[in-house]
Backbone as numpy.savetxt, mean C-alpha at the origin, in Angstrom:
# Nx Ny Nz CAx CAy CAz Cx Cy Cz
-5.45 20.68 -6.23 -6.20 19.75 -5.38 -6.12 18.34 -5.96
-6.21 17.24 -4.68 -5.75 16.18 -5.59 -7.15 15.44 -4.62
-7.78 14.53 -5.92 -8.53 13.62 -5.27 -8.13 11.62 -5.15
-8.38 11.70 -3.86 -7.87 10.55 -2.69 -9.17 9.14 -3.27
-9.25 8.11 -4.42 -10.05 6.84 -3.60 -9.51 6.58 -3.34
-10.07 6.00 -1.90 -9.56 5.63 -0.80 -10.01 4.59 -0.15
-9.88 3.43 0.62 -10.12 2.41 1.45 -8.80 2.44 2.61
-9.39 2.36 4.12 -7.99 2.46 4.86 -7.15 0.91 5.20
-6.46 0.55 3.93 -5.71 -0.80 3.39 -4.46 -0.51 4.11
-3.36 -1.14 3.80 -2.17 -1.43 3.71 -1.58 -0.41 2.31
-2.61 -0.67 1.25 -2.36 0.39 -0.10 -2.94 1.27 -0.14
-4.28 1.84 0.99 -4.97 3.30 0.70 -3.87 3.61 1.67
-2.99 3.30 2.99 -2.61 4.05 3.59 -1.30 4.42 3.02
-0.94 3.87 2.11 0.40 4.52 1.17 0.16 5.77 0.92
-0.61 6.05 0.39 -0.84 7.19 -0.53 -1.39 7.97 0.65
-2.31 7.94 1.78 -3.11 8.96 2.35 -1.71 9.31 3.15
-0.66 8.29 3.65 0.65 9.08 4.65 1.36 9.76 3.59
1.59 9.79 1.83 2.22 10.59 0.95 1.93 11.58 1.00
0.58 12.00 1.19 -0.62 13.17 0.82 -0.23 14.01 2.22
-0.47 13.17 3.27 0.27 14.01 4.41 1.51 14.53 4.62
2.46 13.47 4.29 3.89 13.80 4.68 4.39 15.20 3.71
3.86 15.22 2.34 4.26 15.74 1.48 3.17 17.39 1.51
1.87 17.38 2.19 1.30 18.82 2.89 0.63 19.22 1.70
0.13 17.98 0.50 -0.42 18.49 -0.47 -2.31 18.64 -0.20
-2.72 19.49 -0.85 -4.21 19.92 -0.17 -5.13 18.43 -0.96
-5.81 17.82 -0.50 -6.70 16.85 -1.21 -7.95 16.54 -0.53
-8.84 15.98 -1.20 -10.19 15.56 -0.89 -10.27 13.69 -0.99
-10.84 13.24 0.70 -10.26 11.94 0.45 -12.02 11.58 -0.42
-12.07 10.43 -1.35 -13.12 10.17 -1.86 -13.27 8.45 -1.42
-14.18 7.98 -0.89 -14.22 6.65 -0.08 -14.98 5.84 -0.99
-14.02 4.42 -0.87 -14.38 3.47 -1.95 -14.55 2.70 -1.36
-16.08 1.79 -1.00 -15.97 0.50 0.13 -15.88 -0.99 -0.75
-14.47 -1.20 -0.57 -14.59 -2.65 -1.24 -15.33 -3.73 -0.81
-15.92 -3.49 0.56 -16.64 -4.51 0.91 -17.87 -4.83 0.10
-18.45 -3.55 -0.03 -19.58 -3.11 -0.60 -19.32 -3.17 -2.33
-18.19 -3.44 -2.60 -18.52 -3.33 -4.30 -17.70 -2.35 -4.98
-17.87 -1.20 -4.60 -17.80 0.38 -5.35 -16.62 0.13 -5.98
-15.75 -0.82 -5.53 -14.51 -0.75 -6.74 -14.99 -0.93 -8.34
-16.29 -1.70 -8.19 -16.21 -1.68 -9.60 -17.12 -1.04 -10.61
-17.20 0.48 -9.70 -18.22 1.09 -10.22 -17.39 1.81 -11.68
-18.39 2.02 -12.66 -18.11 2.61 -13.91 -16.94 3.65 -13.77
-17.53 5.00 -13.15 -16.59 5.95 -12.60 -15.37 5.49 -12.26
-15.26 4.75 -11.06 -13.90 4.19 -10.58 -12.56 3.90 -11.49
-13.95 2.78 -12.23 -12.78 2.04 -13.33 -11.96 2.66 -14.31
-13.02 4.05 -14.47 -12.32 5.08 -15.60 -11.24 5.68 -15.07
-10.46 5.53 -13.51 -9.43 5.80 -13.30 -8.41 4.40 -12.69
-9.15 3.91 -12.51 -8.51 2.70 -11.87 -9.18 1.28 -12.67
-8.60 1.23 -13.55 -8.90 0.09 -14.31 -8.53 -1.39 -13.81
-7.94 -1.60 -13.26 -7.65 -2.73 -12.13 -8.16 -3.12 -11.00
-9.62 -2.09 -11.22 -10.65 -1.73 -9.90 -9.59 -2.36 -8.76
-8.81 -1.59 -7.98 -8.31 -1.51 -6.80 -7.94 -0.05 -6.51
-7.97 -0.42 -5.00 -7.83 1.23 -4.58 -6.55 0.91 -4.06
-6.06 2.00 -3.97 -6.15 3.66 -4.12 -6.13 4.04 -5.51
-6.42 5.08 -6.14 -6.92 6.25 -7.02 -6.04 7.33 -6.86
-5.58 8.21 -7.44 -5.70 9.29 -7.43 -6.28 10.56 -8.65
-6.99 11.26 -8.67 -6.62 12.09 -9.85 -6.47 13.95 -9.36
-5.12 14.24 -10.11 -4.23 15.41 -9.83 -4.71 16.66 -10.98
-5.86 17.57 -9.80 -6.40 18.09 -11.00 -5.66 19.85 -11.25
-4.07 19.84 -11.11 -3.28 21.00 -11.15 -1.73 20.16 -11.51
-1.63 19.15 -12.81 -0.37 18.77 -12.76 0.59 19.56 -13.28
1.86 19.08 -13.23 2.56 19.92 -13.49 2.80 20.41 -14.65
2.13 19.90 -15.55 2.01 19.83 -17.17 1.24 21.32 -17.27
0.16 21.89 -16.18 -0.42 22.52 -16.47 -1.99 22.20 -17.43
-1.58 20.65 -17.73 -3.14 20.42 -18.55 -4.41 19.87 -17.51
-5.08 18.94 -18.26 -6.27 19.28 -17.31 -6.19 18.00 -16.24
-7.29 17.86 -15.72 -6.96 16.81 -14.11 -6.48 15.15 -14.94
-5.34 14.71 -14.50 -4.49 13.42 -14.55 -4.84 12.25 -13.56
-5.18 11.16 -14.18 -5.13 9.93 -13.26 -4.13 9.45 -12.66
-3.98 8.67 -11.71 -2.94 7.67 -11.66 -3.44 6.56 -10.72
-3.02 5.09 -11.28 -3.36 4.06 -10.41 -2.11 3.19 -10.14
-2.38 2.24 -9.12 -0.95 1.71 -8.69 -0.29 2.50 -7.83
-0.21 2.09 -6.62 0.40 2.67 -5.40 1.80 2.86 -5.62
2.48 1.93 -6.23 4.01 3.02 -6.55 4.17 3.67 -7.81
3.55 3.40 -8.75 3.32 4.56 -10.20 2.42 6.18 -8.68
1.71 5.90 -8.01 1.31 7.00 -7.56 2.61 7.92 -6.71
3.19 7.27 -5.90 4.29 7.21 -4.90 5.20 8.23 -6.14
5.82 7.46 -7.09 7.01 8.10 -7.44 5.99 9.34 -8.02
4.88 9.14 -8.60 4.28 10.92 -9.96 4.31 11.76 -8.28
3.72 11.83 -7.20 3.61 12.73 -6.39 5.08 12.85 -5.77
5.93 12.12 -5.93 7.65 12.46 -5.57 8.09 13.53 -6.36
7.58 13.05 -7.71 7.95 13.56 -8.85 7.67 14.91 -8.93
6.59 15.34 -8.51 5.34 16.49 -8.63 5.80 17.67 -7.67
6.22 17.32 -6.71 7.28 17.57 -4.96 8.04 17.78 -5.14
9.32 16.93 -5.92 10.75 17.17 -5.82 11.45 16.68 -4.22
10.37 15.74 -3.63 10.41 15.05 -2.25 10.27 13.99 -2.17
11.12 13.10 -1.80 11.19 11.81 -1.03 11.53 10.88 -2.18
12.26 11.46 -3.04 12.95 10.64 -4.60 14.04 11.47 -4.47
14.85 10.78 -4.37 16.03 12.02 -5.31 16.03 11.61 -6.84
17.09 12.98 -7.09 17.19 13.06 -8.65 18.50 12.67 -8.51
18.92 12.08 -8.16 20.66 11.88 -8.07 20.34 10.33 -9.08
20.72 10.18 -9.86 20.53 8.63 -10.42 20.57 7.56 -9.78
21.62 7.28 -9.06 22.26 6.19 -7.98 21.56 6.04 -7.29
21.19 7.11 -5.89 19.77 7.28 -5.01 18.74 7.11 -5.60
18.15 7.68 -6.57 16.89 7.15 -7.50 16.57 6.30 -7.34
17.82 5.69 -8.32 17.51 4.14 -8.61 17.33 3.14 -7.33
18.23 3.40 -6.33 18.01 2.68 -5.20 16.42 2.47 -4.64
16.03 3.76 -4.61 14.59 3.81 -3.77 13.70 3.47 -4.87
13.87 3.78 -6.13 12.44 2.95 -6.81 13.04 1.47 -6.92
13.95 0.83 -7.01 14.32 -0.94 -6.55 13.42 -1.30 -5.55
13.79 -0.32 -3.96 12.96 -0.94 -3.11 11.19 -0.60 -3.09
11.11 -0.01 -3.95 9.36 0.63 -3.95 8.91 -0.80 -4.71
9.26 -0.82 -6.05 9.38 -2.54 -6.71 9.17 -3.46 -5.70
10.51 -3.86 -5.24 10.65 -4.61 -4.18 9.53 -4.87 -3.58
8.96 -3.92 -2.71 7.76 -4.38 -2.19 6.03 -4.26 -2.65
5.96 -3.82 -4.19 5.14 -4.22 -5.14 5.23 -5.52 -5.53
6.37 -6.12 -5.95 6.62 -7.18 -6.05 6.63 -8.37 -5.68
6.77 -8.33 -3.69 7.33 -9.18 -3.24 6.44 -8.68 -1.54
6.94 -7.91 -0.90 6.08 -7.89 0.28 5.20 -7.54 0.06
3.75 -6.66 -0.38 2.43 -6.71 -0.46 1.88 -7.61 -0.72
2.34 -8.29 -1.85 1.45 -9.41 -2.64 1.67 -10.62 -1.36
2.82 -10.62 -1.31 3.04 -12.05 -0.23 2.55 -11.92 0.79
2.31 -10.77 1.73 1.56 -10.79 3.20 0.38 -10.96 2.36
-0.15 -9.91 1.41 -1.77 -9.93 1.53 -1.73 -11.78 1.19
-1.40 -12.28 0.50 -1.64 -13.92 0.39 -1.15 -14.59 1.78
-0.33 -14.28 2.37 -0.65 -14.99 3.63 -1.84 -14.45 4.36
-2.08 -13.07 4.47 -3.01 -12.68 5.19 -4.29 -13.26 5.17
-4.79 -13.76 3.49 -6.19 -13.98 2.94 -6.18 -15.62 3.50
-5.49 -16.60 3.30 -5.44 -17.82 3.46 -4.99 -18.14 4.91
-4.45 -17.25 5.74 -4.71 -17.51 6.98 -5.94 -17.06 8.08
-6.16 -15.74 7.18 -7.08 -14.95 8.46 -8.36 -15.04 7.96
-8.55 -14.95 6.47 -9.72 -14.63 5.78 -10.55 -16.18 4.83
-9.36 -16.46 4.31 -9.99 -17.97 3.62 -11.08 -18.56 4.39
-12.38 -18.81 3.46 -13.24 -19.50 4.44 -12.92 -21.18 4.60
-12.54 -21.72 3.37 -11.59 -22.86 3.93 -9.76 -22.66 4.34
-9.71 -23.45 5.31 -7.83 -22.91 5.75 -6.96 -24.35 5.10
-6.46 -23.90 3.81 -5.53 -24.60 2.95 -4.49 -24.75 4.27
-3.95 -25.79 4.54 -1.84 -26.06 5.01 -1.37 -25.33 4.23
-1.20 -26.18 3.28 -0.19 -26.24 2.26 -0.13 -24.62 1.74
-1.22 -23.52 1.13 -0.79 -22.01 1.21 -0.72 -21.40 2.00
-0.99 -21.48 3.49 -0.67 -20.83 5.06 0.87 -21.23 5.06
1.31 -22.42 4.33 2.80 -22.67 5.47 3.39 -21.95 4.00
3.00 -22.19 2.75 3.68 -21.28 1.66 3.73 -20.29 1.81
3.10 -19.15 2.10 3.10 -17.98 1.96 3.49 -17.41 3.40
3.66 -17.98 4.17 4.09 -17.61 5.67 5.40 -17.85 5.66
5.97 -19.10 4.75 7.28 -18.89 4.87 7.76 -17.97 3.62
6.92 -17.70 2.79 7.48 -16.54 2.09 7.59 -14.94 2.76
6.80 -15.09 3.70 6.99 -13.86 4.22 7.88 -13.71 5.10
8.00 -14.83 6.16 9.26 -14.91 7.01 10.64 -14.77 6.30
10.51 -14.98 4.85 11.89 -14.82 3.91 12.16 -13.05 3.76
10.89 -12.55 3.15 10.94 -11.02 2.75 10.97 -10.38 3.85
11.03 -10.36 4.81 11.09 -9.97 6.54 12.52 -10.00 6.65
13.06 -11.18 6.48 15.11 -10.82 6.40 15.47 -10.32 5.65
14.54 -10.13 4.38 15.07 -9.48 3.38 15.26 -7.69 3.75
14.21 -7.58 4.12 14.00 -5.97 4.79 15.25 -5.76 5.98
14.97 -6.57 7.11 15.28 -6.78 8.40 17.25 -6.60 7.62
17.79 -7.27 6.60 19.01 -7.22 6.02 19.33 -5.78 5.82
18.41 -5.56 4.90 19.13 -4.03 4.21 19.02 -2.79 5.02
17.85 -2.99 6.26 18.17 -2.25 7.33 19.10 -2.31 8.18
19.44 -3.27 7.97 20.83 -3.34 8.99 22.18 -2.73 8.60
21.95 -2.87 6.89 23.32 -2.55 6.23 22.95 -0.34 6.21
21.93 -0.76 5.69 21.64 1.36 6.14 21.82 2.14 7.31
21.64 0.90 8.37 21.31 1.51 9.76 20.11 2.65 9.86
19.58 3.01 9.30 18.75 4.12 8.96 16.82 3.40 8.40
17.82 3.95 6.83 16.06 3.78 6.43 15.85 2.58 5.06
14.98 2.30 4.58 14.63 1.35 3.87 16.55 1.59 2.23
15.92 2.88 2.13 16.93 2.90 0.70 18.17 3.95 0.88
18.11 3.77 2.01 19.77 4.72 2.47 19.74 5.68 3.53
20.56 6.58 4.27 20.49 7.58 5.26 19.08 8.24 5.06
18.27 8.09 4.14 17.00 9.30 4.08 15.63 8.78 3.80
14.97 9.04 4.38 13.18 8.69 4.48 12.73 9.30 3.17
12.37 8.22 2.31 11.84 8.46 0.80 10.85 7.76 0.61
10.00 7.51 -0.65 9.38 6.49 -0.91 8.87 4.82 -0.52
10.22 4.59 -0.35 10.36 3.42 -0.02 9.81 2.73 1.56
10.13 3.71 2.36 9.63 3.34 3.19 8.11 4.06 3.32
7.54 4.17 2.77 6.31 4.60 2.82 5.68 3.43 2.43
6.14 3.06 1.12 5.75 1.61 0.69 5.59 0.94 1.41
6.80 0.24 2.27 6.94 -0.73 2.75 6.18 -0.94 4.17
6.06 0.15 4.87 5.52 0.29 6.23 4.18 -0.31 6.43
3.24 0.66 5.77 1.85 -0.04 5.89 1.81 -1.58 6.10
2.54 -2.10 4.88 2.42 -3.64 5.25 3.05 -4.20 6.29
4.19 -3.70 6.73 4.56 -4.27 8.09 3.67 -4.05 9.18
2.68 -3.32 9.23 1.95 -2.95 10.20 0.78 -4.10 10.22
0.58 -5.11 9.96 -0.11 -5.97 9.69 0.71 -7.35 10.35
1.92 -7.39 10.78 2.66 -8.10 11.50 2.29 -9.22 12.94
1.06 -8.44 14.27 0.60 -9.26 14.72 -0.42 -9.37 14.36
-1.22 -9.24 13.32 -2.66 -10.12 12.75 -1.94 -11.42 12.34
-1.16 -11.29 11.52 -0.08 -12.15 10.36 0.20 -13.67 11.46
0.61 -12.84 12.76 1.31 -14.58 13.83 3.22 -14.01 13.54
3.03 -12.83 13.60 4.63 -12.06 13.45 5.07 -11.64 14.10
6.02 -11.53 15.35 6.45 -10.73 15.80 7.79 -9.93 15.55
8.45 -8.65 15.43 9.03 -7.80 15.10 10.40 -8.05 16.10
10.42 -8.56 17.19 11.31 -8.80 17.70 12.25 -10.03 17.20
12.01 -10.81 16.49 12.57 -11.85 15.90 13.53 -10.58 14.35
13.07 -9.67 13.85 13.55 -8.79 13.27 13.82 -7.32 13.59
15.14 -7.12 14.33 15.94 -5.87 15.43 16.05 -5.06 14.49
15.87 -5.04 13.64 16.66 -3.71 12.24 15.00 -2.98 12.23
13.88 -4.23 11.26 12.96 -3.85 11.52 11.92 -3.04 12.29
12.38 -3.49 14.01 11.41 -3.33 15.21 11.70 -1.79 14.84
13.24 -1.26 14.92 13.56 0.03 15.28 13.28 0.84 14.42
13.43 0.32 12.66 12.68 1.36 11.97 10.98 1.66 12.01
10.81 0.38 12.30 9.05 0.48 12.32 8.75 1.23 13.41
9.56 1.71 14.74 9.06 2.34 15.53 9.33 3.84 15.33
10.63 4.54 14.49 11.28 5.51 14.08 9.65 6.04 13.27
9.37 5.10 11.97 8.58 5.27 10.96 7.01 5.71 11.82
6.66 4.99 13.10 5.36 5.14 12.89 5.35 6.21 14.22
5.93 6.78 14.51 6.35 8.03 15.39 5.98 9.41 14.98
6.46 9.46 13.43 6.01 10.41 12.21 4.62 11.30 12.63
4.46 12.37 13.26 3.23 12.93 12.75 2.64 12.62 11.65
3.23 12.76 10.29 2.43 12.76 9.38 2.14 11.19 8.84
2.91 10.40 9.43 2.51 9.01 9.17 1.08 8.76 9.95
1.12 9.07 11.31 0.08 9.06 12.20 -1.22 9.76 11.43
-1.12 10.66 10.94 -2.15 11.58 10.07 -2.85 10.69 9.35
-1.88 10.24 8.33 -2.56 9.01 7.09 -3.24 8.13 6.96
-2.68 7.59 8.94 -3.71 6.29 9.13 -4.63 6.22 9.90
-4.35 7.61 10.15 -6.20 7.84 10.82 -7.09 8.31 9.80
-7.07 8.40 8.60 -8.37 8.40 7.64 -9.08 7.65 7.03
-10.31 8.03 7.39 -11.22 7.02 6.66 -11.21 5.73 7.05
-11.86 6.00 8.50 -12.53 4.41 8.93 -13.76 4.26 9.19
-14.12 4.45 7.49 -16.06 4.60 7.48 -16.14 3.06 7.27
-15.39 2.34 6.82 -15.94 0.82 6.67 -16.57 0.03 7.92
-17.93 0.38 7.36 -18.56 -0.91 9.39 -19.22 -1.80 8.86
-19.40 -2.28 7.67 -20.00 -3.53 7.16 -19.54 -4.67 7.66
-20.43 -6.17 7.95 -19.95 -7.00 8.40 -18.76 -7.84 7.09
-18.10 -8.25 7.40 -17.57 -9.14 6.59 -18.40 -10.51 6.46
-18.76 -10.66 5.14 -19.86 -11.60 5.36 -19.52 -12.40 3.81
-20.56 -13.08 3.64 -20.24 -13.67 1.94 -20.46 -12.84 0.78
-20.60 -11.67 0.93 -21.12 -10.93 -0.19 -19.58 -10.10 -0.50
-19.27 -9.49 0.69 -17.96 -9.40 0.94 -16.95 -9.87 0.34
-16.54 -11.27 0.80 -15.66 -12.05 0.12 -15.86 -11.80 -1.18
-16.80 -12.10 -1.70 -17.14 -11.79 -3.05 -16.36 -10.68 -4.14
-16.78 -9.59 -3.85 -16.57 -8.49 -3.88 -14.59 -8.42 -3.84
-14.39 -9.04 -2.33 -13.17 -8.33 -2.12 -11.65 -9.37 -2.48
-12.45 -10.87 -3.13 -11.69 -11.74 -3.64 -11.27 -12.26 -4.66
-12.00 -11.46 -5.71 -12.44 -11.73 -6.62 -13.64 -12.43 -7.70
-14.46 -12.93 -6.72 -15.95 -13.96 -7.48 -16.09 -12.75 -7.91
-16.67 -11.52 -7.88 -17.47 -10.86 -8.04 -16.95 -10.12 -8.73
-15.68 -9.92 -9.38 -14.80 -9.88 -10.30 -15.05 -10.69 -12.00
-15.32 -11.70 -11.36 -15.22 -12.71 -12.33 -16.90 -12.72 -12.73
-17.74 -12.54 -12.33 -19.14 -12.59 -12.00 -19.29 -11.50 -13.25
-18.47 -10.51 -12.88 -19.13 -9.16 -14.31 -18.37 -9.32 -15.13
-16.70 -10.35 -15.23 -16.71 -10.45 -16.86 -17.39 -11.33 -17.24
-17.99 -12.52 -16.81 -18.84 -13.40 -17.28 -20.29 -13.00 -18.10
-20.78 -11.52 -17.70 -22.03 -11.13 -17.74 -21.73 -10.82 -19.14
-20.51 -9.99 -19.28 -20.29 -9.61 -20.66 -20.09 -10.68 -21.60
């Protein structure tokens, strides 16, 4: 049994469509960042970066006792790993699909969620980081929109792995963003291939207990003040 914190993000839904696609039995456990709980004691003892998703795997393959893991692609590849699904062991293929899992640790999460926060969420609206980070994303969008074209298929070659698990959630955030998918043809068709998936569909219907208003306490909480607020205390 594997236990799920969870928030239904762009990064809880990584892991809750893994948990599905892959038919492993788990208990989702709900973390409301609006509300705080990321930085509850408990939490942190698995997720020290208080961000969700969480997991802890209490039957690893080690046979020892229940295992953490934090970081949505450290989680991605240990449950590939755990499976013998959606990684190959071929080196070449490997390596390909954890590049693009990187890739969009690196480069598309961080960059939408920063366009996302300074366009949709910032309570003041900066220019100057709306047109930065919008044209960084319009960059990592050809970047994708490229290597799908050269696969014809899927994010890291003929086969649905990791990578596009990664990468999806965040494209799905495209018309909040001021994006449309038709300006990227490689994209439109995998994103429609990808979210067709029963078990993708599964993932992102969990856990939409969050009904708090978004308010200033919120921001707080989910921007970091309130971050900074409890190392200060110490």
């Amino acid at each position: 049994m594997i236990d799920l914190h969870y928030a239904p993000t762009p990064n809880g839904w990584k892991i809750s469509i893994m948990l599905e696609e892959l038919g492993l039995p788990y208990t989702v456990i709900p973390v409301n960042i609006r509300a705080g709980e990321q930085f509850r004691s408990e939490f942190l003892a698995i997720s020290p970066n208080n961000r969700i998703p969480a997991i802890v795997d209490h039957a690893p393959a080690d046979g020892g006792g229940p295992f953490s893991v934090f970081e949505t692609g450290a989680i991605l590849i240990y449950l590939a790993d755990k499976t013998g699904r959606f990684l190959s062991r071929e080196l070449r293929a490997r390596s390909n699909v954890i590049q693009w899992v990187m890739w969009q640790m690196g480069g598309l999460g961080p960059m939408l969620g920063q366009h996302g926060h300074f366009a949709l969420y910032a309570a003041e609206k900066i220019p100057y980081a709306i047109e930065r980070y919008r044209d960084e994303t319009a960059r990592l969008y050809g970047v994708l929109d490229r290597q799908l074209g050269k696969t014809g298929a899927y994010v890291a070659g003929p086969d649905y792995s990791i990578a596009d698990i990664a990468c999806f959630p965040w494209t799905m955030t495209h018309k909040a963003q001021g994006f449309t998918l038709d300006d990227y043809p490689n994209i439109k068709r995998w994103y429609a291939t990808v979210r067709a998936r029963p078990q993708v569909q599964a993932g992102l219907a969990i856990g939409k207990f969050v009904k708090e208003p978004f308010d200033e306490e919120s921001r707080k909480n989910m921007f970091g003040q309130r971050a900074k607020e409890l190392v200060d205390k110490k």
